[in-house]
C-alpha positions as CSV (number, residue, x, y, z in Angstrom):
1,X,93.9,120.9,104.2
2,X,93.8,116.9,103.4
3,X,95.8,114.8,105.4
4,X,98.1,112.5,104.1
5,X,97.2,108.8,104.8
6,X,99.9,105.8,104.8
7,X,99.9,102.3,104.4
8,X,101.5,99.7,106.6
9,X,103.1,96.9,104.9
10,X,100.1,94.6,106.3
11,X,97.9,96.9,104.4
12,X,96.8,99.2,107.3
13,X,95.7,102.8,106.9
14,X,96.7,105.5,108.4
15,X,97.2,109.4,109.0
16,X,100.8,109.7,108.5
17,X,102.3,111.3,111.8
18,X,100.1,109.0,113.7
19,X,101.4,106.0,112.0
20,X,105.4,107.6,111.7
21,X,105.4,108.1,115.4
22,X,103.5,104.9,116.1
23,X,106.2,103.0,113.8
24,X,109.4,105.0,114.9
25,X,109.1,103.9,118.8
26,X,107.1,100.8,118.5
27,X,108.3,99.0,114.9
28,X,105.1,97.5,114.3
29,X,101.3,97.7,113.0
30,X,99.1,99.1,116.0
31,X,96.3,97.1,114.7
32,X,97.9,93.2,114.0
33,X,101.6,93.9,115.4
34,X,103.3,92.8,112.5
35,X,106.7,94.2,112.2
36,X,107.0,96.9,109.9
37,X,109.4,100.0,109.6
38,X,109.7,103.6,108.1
39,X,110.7,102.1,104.8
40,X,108.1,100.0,104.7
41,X,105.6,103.1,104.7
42,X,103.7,104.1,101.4
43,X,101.2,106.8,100.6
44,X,97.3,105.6,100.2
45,X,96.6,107.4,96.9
46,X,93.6,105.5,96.5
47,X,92.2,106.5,99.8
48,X,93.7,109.9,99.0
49,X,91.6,110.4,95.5
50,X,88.2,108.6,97.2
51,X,88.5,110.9,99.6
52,X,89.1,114.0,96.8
53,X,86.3,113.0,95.0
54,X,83.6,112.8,98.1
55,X,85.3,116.3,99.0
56,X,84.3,117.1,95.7
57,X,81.0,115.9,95.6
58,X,80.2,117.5,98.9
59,X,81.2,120.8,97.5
60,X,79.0,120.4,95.1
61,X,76.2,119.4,97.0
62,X,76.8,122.4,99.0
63,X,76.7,125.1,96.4
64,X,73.6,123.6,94.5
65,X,71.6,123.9,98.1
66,X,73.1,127.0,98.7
67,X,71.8,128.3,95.2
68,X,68.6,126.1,95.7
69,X,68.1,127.6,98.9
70,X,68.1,131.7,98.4
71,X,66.2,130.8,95.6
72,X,63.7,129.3,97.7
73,X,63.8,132.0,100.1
74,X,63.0,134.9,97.4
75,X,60.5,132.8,96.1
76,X,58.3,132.3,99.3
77,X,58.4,136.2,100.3
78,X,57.5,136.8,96.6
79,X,54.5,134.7,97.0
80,X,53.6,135.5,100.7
81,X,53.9,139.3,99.9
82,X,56.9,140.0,102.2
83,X,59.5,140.8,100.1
């Protein structure tokens, strides 16, 4: 499950019921300390569809070394005379 990442309105990022707790008791950024509020709060969709696309990508990645891989392994006790 992705998390859901939030900007402050000094252009901080962050995971949102880190930052919506932060924000609620403290009304400020935890990184500069400029004032900010729960209105001021928007979602990061471009950290959001980076973070889709590596996800992707990895997935990807994954599968081709998984394939790659029992490949690989048929292929050496084919060859060895194990298999």
């Amino acid at each position: 499950m992705m998390k859901t990442f939030m900007l402050t309105s000094c252009g901080q990022s962050f995971e949102y019921s880190s930052i919506y707790q932060w924000v609620k008791r403290n009304y400020n950024c935890p990184v500069c300390k400029k004032q900010c509020n729960l209105n001021n709060l928007v979602e990061n969709f471009g950290l959001k569809s980076l973070l889709e696309k590596e996800k992707k990508r990895l997935k990807e990645k994954y599968e081709e070394e998984k394939a790659w891989g029992s490949n690989f392994d048929r292929n050496v006790k084919i060859r060895s005379g194990f298999g």
